[in-house]
N, CA and C atoms as an extended XYZ file, in Angstrom:
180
Properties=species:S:1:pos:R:3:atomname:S:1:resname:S:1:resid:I:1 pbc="F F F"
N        12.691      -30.939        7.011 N   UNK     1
C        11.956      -31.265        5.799 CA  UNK     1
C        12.971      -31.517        4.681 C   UNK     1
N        12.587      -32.643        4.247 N   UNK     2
C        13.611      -33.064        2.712 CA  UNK     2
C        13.819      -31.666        1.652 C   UNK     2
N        14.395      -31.700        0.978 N   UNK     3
C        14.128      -30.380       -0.014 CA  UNK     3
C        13.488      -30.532       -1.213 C   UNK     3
N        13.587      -32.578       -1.293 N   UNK     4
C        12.659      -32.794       -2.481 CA  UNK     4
C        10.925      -32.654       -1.816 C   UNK     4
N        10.857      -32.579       -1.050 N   UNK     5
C         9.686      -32.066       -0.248 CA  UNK     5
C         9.014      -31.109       -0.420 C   UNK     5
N        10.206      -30.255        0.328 N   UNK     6
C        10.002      -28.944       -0.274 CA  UNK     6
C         9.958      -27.875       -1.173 C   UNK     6
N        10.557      -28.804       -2.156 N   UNK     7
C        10.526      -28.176       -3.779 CA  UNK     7
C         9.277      -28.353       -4.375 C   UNK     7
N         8.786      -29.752       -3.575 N   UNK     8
C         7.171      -30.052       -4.371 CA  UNK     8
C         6.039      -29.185       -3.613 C   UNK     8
N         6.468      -28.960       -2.992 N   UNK     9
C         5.108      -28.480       -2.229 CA  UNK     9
C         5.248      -26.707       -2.831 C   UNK     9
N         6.636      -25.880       -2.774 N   UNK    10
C         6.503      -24.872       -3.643 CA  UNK    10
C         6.309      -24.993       -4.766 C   UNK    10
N         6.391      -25.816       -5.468 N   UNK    11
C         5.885      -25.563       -6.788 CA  UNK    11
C         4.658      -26.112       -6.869 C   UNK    11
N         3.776      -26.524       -5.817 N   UNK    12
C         2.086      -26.861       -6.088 CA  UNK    12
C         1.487      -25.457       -5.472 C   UNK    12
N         2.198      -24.612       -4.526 N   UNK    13
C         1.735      -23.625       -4.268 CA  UNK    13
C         1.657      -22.216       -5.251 C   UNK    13
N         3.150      -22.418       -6.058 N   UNK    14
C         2.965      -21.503       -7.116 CA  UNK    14
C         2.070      -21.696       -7.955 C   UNK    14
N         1.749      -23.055       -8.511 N   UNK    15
C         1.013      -23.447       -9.496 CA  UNK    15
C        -0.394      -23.103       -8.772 C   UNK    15
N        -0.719      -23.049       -7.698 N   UNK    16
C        -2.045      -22.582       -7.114 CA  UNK    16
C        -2.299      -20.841       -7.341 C   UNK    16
N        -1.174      -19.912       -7.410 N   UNK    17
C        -1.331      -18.663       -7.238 CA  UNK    17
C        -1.101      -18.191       -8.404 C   UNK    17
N        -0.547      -18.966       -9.290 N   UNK    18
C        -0.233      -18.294      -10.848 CA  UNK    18
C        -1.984      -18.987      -11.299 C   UNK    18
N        -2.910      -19.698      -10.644 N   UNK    19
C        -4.039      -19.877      -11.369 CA  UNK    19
C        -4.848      -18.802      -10.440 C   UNK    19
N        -4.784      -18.473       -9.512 N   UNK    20
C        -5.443      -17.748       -8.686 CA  UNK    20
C        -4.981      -16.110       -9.606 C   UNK    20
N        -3.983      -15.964      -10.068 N   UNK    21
C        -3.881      -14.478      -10.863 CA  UNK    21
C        -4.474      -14.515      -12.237 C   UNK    21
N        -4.615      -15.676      -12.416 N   UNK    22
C        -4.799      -15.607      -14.138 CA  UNK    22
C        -6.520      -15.365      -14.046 C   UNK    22
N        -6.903      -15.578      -12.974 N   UNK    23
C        -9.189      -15.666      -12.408 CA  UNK    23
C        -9.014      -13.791      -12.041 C   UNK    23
N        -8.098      -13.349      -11.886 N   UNK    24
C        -8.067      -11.897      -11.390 CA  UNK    24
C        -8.119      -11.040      -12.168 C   UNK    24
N        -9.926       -9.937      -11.779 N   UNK    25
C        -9.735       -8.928      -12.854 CA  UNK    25
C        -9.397       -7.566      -11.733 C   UNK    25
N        -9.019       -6.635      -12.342 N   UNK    26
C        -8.747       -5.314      -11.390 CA  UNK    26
C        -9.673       -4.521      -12.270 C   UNK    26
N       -10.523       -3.741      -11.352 N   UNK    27
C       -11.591       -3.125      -11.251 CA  UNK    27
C       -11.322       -1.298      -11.302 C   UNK    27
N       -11.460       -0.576      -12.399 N   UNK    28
C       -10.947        0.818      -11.918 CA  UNK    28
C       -11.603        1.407      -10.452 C   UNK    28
N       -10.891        1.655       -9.761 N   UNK    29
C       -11.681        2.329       -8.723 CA  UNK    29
C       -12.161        3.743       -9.091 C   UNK    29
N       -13.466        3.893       -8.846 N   UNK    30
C       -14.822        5.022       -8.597 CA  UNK    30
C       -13.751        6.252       -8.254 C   UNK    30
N       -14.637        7.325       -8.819 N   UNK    31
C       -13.932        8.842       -8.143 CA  UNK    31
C       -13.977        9.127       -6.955 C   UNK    31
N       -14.914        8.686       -6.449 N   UNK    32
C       -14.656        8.755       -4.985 CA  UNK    32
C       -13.528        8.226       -3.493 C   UNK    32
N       -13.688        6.573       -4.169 N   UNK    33
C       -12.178        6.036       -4.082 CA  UNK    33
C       -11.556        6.912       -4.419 C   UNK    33
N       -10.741        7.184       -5.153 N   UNK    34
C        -9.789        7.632       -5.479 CA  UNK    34
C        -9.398        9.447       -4.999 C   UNK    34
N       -10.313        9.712       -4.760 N   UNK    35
C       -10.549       11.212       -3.902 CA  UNK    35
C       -10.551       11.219       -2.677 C   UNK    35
N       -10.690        9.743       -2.014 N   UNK    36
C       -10.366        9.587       -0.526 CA  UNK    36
C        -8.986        9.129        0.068 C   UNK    36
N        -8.674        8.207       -1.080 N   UNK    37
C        -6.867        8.169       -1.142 CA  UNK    37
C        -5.952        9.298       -1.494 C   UNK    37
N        -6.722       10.070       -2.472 N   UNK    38
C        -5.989       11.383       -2.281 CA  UNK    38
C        -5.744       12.234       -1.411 C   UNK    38
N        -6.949       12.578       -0.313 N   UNK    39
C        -6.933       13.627        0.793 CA  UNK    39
C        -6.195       12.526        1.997 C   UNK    39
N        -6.122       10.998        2.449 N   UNK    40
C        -5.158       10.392        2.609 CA  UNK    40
C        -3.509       10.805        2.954 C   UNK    40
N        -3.492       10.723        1.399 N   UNK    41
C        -2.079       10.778        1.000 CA  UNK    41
C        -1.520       12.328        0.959 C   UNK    41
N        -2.785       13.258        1.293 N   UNK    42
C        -2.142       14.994        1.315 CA  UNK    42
C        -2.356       14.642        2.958 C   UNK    42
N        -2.839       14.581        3.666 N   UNK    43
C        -3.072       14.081        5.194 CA  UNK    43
C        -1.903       14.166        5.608 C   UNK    43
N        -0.998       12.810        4.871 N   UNK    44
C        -0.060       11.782        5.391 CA  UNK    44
C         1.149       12.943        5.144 C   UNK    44
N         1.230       13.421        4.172 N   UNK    45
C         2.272       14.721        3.912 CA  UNK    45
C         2.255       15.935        4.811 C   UNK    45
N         1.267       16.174        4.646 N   UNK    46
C         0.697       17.413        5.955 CA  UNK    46
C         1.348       17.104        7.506 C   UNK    46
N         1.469       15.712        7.784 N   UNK    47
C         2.058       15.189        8.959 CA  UNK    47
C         2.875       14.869        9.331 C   UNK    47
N         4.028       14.724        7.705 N   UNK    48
C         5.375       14.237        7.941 CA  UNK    48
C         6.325       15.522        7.612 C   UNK    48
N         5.083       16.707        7.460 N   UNK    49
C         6.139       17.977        7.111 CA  UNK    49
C         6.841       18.100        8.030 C   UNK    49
N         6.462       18.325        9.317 N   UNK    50
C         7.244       19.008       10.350 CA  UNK    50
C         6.513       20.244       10.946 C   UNK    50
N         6.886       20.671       12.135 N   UNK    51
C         6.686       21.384       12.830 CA  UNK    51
C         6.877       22.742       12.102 C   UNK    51
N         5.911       23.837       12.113 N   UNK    52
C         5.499       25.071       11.878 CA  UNK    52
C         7.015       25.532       12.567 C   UNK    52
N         7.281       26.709       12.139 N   UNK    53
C         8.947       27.733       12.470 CA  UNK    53
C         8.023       27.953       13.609 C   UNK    53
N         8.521       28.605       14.751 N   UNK    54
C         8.091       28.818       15.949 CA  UNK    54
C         8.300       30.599       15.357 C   UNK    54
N         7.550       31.213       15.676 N   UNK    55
C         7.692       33.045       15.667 CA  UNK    55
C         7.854       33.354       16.819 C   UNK    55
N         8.388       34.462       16.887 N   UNK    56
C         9.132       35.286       18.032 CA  UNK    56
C         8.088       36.196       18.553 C   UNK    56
N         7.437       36.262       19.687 N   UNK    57
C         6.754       37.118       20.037 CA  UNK    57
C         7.292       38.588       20.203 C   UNK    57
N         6.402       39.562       19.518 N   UNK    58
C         6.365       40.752       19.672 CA  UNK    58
C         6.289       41.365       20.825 C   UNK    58
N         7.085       42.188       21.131 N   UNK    59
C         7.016       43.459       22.153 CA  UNK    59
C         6.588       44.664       21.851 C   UNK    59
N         5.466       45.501       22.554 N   UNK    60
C         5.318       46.624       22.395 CA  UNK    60
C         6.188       47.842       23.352 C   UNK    60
């Protein structure tokens, strides 16, 4: 592909996505959202802690 080619065609694609952001509203997400990404993200921690210390069994 030429690069004058390809210079035009990226810059009709940017010019497509810088109009596609400017139509974009962001929406607060609900408490609930946001209470399900939380237990998520304590999940995801809970799982990357690591393995529990192993204890030594007792003898009587």
């Amino acid at each position: 592909m030429h690069s004058d080619i390809h210079h035009l065609l990226h810059a009709y694609r940017a010019t497509e996505l810088h109009r596609e952001a400017a139509q974009f509203t962001h929406e607060r997400p609900g408490l609930r959202h946001r209470v399900g990404w939380t237990m998520i993200e304590l999940g995801l921690r809970l799982t990357q802690a690591g393995p529990a210390p192993a204890r030594a069994t007792r003898t009587v």
